[in-house]
N, C-alpha and C positions, 0 to 999 in steps of 0.2 A: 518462446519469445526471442526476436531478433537481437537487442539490446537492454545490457542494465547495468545500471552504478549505480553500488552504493561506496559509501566514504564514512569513517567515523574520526573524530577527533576527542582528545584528551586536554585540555587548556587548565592549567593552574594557575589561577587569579593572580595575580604581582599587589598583592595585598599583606601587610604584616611583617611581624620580622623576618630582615634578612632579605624584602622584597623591595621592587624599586617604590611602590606608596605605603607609607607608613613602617618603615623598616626600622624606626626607632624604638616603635612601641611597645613598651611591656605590662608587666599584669595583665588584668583582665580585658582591657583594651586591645593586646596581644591575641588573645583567645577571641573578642571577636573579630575583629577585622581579619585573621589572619587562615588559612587551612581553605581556603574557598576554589571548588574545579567546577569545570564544565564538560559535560561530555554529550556529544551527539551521533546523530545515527543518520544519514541521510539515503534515501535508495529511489534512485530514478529506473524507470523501464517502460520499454513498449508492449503492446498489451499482448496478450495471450492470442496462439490461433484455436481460429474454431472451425465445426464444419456445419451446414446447416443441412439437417436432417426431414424428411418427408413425414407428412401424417401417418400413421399407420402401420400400412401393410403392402404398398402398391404394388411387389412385383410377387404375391403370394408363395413368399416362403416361409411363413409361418413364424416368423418374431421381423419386429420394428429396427429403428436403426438404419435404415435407408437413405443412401444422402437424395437429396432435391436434383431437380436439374436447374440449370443455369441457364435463362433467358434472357438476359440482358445485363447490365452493367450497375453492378450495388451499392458504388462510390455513390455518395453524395454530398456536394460542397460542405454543408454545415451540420453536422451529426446533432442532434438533441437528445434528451431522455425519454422521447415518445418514435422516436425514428432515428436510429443508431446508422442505419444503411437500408436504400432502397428496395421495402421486401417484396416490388413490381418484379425484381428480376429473380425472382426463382417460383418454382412449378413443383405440384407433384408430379414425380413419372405415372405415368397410367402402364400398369401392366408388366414392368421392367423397373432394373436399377436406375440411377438418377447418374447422371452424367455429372455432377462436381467434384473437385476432387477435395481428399482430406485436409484441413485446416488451411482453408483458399482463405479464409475471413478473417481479418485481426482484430480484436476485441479492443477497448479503451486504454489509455496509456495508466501510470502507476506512478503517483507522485508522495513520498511522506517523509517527513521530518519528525527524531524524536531525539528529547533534550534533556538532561537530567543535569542540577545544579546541586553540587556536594558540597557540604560545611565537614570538614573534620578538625575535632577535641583531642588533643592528647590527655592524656589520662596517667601520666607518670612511664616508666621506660617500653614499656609491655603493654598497656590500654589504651585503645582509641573507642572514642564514639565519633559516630558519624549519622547525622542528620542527610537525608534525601527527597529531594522534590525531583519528582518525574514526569515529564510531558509526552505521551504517543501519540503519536499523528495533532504534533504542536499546531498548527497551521489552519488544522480541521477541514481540510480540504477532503473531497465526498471523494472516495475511488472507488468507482463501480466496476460488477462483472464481467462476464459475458453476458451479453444478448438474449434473451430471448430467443431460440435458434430451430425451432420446428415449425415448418411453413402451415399456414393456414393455422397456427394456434392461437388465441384472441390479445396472447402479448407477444407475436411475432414481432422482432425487431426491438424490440423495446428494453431499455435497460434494468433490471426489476431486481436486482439487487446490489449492496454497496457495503463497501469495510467500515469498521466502527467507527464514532466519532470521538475526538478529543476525547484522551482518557487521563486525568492527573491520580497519582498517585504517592505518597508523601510514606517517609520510610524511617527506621531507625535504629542503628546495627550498633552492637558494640561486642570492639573486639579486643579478644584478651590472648 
């Protein structure tokens, strides 16, 4: 892939004693409002290259794996999840290798956010607990594959598979 960022942050709520909201507070009051973080994970990218491969066997050498050739131009304005790129422009070779070259095709971009909100309990000088809510792929946004990528296959072009969806997960450690 051409490009990618990720970025993580660390944020410790201003909540509790000693913080700018509620810095007065003690006892139990103190325990809850106070010990609250945020942490994320964010990672943008462009998508994977790929190469699209021939039915078969076309230039009989005895295993598959054969790139396509290139007949025309596989842009197309507005991608969908039944037509990723125009699969008019590629052919099997009859007889011979395929004229494209490897990973000429860039697969979908890569969008995810993941957010985790921490509570920590002191527990006297040496014990903490610590409550965790986790978010993966907060957002729930669909990041698919590659393509579908061997010509003349019945899901040539098409996007047929995707990363899991929103996963929460709730946690709880305690450390001595």
């Amino acid at each position: 892939m051409r490009h990618r960022f990720t970025g993580s942050l660390v944020y410790e709520l201003p909540f509790g004693p000693g913080q700018a909201f509620g810095g007065g507070a003690t006892g139990p009051l103190a325990h809850l409002i106070g010990g609250w973080r945020m942490a994320s994970i964010a990672t943008l990218r462009s998508g994977y290259p790929f190469t699209v491969f021939a039915l078969g066997d076309p230039a009989d050498v005895g295993s598959g794996g054969i790139r396509a050739n290139l007949v025309g131009d596989p842009t197309i304005a507005d991608p969908t999840i039944e037509r990723f790129f125009d699969t008019d422009a590629f052919a099997n070779p009859v007889g011979d290798f395929g004229d494209l070259g490897r990973n000429t095709m860039i697969g979908p971009s890569f969008k995810n956010v993941d957010l985790s909100i921490i509570k920590s309990v002191s527990l006297g000088a040496t014990r903490q607990l610590e409550f965790r809510a986790e978010f993966f792929n907060l957002f729930n946004h669909t990041n698919f594959g590659i393509p579908s990528n061997v010509v003349d296959s019945a899901t040539f072009g098409e996007l047929t598979s995707a990363s899991s969806a929103r996963d929460i997960q709730l946690g709880l450690k305690f450390i001595f």
